[in-house]
GULUMGU-607423 format. One line per 10 residues: number of its first residue (from 1); for each residue x, y, z of N, C-alpha, C. Coordinates in nm, 2 decimals. Example, Ala and Ser with C-alpha at 12.3 -4.5 7.8 and 13.67 -1.06 7.14 Angstrom:
2
1	1.32/-0.57/0.78/1.23/-0.45/0.78/1.32/-0.33/0.78; 1.28/-0.22/0.71/1.37/-0.11/0.71/1.29/0.00/0.79
//
This chain:
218
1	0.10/-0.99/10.63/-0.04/-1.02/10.61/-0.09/-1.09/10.73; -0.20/-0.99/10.78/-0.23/-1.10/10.92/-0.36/-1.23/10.89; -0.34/-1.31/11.04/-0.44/-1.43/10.95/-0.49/-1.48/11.08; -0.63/-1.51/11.10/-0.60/-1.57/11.19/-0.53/-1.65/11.28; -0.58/-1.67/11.41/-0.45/-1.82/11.48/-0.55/-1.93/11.48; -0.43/-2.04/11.43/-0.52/-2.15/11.37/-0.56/-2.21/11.55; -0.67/-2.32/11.56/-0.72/-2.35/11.64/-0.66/-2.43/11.73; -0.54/-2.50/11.71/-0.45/-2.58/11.72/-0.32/-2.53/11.72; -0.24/-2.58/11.82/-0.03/-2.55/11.77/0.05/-2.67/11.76; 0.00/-2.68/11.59/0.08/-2.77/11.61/0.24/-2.75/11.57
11	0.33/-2.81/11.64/0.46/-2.84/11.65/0.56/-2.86/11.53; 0.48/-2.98/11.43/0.62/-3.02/11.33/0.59/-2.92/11.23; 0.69/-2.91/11.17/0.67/-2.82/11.09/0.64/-2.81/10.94; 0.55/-2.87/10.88/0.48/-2.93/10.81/0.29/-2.88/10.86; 0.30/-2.96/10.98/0.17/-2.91/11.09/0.18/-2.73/11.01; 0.25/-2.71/11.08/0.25/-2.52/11.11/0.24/-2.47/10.99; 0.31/-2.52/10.88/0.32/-2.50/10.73/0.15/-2.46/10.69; 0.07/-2.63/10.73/-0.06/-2.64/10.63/-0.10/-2.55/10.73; -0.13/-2.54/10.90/-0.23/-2.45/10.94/-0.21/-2.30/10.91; -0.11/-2.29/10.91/-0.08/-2.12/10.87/-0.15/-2.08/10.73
21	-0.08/-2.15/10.61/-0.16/-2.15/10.47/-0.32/-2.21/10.51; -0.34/-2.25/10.59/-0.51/-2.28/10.55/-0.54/-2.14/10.62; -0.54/-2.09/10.73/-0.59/-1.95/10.76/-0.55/-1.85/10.65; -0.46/-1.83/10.61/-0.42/-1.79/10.56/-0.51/-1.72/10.37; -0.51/-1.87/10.33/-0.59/-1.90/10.24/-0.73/-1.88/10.22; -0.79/-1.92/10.33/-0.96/-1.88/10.39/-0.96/-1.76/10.42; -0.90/-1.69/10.48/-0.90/-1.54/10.50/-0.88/-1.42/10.37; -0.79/-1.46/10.23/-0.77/-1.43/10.13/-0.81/-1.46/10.02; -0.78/-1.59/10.02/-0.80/-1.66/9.89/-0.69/-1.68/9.83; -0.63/-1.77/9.69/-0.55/-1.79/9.70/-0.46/-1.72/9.63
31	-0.52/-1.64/9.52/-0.41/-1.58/9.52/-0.32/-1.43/9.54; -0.40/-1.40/9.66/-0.31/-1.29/9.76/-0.27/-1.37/9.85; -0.23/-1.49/9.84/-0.14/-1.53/9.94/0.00/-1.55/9.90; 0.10/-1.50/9.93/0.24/-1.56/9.88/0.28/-1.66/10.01; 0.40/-1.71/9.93/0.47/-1.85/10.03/0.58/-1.78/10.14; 0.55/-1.64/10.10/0.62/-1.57/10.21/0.56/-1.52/10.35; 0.43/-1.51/10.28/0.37/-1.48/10.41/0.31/-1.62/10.52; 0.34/-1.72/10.37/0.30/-1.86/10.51/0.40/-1.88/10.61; 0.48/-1.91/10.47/0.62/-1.90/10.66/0.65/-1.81/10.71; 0.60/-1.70/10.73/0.62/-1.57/10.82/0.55/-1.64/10.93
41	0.40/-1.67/10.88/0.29/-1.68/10.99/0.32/-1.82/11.09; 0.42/-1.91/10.98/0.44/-2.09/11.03/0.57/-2.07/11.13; 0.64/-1.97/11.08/0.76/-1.94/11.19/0.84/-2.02/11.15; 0.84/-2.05/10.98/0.96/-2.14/10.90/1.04/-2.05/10.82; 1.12/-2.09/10.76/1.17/-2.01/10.61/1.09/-2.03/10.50; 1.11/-1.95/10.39/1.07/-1.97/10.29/1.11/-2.12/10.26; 1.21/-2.12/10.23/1.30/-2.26/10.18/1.30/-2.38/10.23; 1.22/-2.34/10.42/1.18/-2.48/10.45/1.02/-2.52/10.38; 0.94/-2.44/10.35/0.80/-2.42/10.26/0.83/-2.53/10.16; 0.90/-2.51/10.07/0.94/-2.47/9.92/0.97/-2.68/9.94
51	1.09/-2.71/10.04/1.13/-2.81/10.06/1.03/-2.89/10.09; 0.93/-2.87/10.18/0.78/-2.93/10.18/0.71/-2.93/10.01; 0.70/-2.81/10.00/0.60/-2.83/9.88/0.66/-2.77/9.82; 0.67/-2.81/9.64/0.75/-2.75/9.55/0.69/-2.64/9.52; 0.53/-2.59/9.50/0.47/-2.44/9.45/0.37/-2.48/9.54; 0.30/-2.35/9.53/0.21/-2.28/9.59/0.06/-2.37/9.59; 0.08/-2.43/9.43/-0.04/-2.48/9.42/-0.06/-2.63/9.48; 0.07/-2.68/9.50/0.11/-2.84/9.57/0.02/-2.79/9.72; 0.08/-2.69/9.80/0.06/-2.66/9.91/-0.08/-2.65/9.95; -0.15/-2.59/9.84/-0.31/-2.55/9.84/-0.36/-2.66/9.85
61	-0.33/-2.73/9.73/-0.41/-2.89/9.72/-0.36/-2.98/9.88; -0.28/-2.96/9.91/-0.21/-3.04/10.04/-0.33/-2.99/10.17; -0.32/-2.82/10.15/-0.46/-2.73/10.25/-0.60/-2.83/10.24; -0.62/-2.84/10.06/-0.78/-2.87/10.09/-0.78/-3.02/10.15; -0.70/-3.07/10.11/-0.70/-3.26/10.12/-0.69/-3.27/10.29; -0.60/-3.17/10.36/-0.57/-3.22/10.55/-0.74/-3.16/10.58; -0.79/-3.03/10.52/-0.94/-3.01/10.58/-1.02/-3.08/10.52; -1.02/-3.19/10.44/-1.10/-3.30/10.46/-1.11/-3.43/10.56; -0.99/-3.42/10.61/-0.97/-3.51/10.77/-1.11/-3.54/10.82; -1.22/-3.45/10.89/-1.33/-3.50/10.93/-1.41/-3.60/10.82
71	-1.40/-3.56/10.72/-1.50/-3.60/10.61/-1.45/-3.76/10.63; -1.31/-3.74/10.63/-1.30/-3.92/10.62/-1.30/-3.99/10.73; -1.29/-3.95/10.89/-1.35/-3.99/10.97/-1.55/-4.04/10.98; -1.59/-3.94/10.85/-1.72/-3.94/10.91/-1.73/-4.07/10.78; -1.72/-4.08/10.70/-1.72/-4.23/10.59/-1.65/-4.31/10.71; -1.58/-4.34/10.73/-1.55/-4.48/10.82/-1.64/-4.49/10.94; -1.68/-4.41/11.02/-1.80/-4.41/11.09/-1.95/-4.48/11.01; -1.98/-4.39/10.88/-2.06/-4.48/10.81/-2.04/-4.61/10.79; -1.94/-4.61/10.72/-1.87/-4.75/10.69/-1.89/-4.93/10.80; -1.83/-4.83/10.86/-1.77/-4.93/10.99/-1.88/-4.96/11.09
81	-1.97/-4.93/11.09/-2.10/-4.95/11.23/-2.17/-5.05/11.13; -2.21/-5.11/11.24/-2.29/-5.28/11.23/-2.45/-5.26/11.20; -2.46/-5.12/11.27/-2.63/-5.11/11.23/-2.67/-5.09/11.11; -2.81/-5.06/11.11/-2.89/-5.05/10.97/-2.83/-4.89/10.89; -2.80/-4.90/10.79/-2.78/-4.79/10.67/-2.86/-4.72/10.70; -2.98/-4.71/10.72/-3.09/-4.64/10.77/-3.10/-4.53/10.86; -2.99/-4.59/10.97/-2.97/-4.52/11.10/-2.85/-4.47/11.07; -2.77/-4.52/11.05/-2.59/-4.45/10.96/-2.61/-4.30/10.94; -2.74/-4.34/10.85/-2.76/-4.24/10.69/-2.79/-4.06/10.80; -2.91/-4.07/10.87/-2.89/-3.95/10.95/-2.78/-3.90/11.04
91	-2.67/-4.00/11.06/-2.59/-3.97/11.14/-2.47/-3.90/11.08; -2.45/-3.97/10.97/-2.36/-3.91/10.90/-2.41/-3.77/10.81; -2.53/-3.74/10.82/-2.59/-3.64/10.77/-2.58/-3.50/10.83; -2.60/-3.53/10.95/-2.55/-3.44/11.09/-2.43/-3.42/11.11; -2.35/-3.52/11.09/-2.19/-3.52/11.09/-2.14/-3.42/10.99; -2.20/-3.44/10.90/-2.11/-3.36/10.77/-2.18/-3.21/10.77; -2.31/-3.17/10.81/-2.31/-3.05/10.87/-2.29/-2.95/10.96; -2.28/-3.09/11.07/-2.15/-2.96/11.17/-2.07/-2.93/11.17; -1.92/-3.01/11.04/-1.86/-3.03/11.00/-1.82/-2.90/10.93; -1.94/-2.87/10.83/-1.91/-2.70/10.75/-1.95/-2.61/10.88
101	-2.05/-2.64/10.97/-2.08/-2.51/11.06/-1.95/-2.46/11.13; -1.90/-2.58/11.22/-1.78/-2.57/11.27/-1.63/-2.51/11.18; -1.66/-2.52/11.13/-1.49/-2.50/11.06/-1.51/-2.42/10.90; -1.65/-2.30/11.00/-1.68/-2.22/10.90/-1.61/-2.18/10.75; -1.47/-2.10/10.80/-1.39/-2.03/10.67/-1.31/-2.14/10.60; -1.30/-2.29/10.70/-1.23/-2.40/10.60/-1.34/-2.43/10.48; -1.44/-2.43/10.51/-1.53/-2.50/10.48/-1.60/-2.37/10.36; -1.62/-2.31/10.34/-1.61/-2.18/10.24/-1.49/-2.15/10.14; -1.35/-2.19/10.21/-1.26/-2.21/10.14/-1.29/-2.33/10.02; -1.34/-2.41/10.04/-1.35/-2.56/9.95/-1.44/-2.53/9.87
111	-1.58/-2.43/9.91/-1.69/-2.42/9.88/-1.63/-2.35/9.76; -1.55/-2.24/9.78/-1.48/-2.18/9.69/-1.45/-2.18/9.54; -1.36/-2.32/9.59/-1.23/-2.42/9.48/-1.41/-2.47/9.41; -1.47/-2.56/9.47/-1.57/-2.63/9.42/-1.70/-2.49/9.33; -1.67/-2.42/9.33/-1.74/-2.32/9.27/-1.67/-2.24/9.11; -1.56/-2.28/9.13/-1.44/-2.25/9.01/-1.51/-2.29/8.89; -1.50/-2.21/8.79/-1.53/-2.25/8.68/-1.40/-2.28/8.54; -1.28/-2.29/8.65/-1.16/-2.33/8.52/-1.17/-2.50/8.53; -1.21/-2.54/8.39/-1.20/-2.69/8.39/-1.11/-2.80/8.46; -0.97/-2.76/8.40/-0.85/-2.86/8.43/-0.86/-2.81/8.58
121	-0.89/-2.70/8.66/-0.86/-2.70/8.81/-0.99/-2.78/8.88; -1.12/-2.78/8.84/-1.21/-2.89/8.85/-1.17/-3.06/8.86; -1.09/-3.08/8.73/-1.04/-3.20/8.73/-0.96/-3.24/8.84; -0.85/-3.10/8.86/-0.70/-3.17/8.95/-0.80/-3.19/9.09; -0.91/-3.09/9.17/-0.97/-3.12/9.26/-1.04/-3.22/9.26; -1.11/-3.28/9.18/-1.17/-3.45/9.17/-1.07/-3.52/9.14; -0.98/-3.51/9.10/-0.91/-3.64/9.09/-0.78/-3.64/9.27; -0.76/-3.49/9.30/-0.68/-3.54/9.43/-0.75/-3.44/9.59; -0.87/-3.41/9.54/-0.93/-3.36/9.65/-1.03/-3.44/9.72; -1.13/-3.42/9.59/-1.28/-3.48/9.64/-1.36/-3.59/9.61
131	-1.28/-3.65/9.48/-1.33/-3.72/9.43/-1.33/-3.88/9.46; -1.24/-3.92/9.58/-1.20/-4.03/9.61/-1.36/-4.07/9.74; -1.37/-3.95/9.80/-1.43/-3.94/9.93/-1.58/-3.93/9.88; -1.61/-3.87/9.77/-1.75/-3.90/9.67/-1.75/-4.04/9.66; -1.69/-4.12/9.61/-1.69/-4.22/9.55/-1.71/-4.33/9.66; -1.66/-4.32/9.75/-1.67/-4.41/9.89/-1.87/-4.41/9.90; -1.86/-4.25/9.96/-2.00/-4.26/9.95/-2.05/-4.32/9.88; -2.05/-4.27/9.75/-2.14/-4.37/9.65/-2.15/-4.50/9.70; -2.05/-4.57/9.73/-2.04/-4.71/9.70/-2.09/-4.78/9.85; -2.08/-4.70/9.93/-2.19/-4.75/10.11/-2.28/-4.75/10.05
141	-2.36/-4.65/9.98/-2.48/-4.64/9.93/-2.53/-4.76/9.82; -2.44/-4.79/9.74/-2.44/-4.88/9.68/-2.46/-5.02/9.74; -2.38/-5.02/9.84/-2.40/-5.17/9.92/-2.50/-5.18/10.03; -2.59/-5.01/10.02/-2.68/-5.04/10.10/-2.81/-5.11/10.02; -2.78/-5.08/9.90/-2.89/-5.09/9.77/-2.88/-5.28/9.77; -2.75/-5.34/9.76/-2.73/-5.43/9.69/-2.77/-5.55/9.87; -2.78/-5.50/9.96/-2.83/-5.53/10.12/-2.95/-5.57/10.09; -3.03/-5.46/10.02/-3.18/-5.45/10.04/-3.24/-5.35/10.11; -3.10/-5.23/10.21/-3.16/-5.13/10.26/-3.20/-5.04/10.17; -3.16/-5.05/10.05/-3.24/-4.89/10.00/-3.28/-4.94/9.87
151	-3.38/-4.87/9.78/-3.43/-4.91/9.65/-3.30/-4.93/9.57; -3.31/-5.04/9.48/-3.22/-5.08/9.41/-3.24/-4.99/9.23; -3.36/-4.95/9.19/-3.36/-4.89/9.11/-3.30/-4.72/9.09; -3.25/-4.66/9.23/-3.23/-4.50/9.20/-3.07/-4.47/9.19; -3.00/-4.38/9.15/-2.88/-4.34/9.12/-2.78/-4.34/9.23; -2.73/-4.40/9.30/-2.68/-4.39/9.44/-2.55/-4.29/9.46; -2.50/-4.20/9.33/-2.44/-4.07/9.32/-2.52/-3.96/9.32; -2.68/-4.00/9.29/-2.81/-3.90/9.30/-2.77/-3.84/9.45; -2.82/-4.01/9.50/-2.85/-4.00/9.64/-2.72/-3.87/9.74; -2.65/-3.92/9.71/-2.51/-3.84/9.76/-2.53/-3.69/9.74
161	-2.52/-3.70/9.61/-2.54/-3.52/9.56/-2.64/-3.46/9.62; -2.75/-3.53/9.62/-2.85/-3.44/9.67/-2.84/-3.43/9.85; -2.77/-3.50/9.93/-2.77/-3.54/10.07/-2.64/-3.41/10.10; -2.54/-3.42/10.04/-2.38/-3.32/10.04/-2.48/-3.20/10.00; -2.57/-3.16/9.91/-2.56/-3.01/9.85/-2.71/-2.99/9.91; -2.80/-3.07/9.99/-2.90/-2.98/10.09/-2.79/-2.94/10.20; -2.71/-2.96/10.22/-2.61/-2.97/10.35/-2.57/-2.84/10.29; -2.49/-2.84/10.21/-2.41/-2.66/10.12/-2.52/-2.60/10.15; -2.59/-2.64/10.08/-2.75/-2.51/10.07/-2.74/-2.44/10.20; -2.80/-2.51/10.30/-2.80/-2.45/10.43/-2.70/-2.38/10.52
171	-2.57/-2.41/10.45/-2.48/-2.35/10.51/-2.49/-2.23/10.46; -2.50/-2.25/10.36/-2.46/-2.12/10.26/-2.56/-1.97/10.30; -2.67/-2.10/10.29/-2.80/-1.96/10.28/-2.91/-1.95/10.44; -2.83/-2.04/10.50/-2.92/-1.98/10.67/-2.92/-1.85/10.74; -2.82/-1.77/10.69/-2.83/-1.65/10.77/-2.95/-1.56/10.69; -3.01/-1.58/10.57/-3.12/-1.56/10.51/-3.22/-1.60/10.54; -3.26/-1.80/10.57/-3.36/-1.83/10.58/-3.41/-1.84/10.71; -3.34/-1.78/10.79/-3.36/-1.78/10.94/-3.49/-1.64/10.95; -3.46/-1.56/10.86/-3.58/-1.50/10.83/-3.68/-1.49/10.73; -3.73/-1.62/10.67/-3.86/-1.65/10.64/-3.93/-1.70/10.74
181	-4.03/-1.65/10.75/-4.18/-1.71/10.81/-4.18/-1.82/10.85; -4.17/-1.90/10.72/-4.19/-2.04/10.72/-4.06/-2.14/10.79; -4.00/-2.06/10.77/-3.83/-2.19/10.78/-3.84/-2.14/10.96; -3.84/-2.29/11.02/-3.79/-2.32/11.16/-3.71/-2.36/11.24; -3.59/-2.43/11.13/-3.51/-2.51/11.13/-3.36/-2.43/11.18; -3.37/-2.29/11.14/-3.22/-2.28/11.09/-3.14/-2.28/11.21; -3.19/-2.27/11.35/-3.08/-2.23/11.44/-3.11/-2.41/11.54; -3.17/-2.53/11.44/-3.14/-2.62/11.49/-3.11/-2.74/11.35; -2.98/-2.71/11.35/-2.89/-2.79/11.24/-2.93/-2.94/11.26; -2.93/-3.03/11.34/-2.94/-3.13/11.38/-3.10/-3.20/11.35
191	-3.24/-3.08/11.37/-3.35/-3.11/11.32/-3.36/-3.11/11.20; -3.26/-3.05/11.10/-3.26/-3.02/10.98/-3.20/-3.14/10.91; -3.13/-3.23/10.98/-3.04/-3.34/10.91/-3.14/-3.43/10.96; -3.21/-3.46/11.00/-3.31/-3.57/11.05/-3.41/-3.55/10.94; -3.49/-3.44/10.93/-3.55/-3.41/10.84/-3.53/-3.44/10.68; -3.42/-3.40/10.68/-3.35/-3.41/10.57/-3.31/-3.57/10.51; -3.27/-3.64/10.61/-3.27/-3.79/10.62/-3.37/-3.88/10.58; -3.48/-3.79/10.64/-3.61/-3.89/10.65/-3.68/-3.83/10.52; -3.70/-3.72/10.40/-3.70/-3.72/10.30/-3.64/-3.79/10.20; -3.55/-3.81/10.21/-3.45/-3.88/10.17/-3.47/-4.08/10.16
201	-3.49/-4.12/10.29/-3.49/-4.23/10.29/-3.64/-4.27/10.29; -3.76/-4.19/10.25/-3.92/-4.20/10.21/-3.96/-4.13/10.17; -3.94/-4.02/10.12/-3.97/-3.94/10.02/-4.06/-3.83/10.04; -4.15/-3.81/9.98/-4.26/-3.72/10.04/-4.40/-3.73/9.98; -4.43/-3.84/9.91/-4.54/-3.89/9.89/-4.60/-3.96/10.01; -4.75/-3.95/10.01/-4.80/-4.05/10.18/-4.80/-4.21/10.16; -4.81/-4.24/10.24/-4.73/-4.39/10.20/-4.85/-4.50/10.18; -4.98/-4.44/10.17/-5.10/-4.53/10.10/-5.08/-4.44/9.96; -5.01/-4.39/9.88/-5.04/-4.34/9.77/-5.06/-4.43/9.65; -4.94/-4.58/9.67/-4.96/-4.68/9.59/-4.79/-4.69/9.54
211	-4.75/-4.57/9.50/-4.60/-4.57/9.42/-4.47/-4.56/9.48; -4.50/-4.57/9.61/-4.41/-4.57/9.71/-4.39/-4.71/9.81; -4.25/-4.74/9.85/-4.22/-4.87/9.94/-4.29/-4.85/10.08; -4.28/-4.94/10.15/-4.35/-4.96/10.28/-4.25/-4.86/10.34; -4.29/-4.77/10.44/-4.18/-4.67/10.50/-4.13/-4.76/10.61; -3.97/-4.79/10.64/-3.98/-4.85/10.72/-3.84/-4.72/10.82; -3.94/-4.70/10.93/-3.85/-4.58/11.03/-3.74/-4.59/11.08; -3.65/-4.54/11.10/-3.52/-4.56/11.17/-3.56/-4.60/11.32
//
């Protein structure tokens, strides 16, 4: 089974294990993949696979958790900078979009798993995929609320959901909205997370309306 060549060579063989099975996996799905064709592609034995990871499904969960690597560079980046939450907020917004653009078929692969409709495989993904790295978010967001940077009355899991799935949306469906009329955005990702930001952090009522906080700009 051919697969692409991962972007990287890496050496230990563990490395070679996950990038083989992540092309491997994004190019198929998972299950026309056997553990024979990863170590064909990883240039291991079966038995060194097996010795890594007991099944197929350890191995997968192991795939989606190393392609979240950027995601948790980009929370400690939020995390960790001294400036205003305000300014964070578009940057990590941009971050986590070039993130899916870039690393297209990984990033389709997850979209994948996250689109499953078997329950208990929903759960094992929130409890050892996604759900730790949701939860971070939340809680910046939270301490941006409890600071004074953001309204203390709204959902700060709202806020997230809605910030992560305009990000999906546009991945998903730009090669479509690049041909409406109206949409100008699509071949500039980066005007789209600013945008996107600045809804987000003022809304879209005009700001003498009365029901709205003083806008204060990044």
């Amino acid at each position: 089974m051919a697969a692409p060549q991962p972007s990287r060579q890496p050496v230990d063989a563990v490395d070679r294990i996950l990038a083989a099975a992540e092309s491997l996996f994004a190019e198929h799905g998972f299950a026309a993949v056997s553990m024979n064709a990863i170590a064909e592609v990883a240039g291991v034995s079966k038995a060194n696979v097996f010795h890594h990871f007991t099944c197929k499904n350890d191995l997968y969960i192991a795939v989606l958790r190393n392609a979240c690597r950027d995601s948790v560079q980009h929370l400690d980046d939020l995390s960790n900078d001294d400036t205003a939450l305000t300014a964070r907020l578009p940057q990590f917004a941009r971050a986590h979009l070039e993130n899916l653009l870039e690393h297209a078929p990984v990033a389709r692969l997850m979209l994948r798993e996250l689109l499953s409709d078997n329950p208990r495989h929903g759960q094992e993904l929130a409890e050892k995929v996604y759900g730790e790295k949701f939860s971070r978010f939340v809680a910046i967001l939270r301490a941006g609320q409890q600071a004074g940077e953001l309204r203390a009355d709204i959902d700060p899991a709202m806020v997230a959901t809605v910030l992560l799935g305009a990000n999906v949306f546009f991945f998903e469906s730009r090669e479509v909205l690049r041909h409406f009329p109206d949409v100008s955005f699509t071949q500039q990702p980066e005007r789209y997370s600013t945008m996107l930001a600045d809804i987000l952090l003022h809304g879209i009522l005009p700001p003498d309306s009365g029901t709205t906080t003083n806008r204060s700009r990044t």
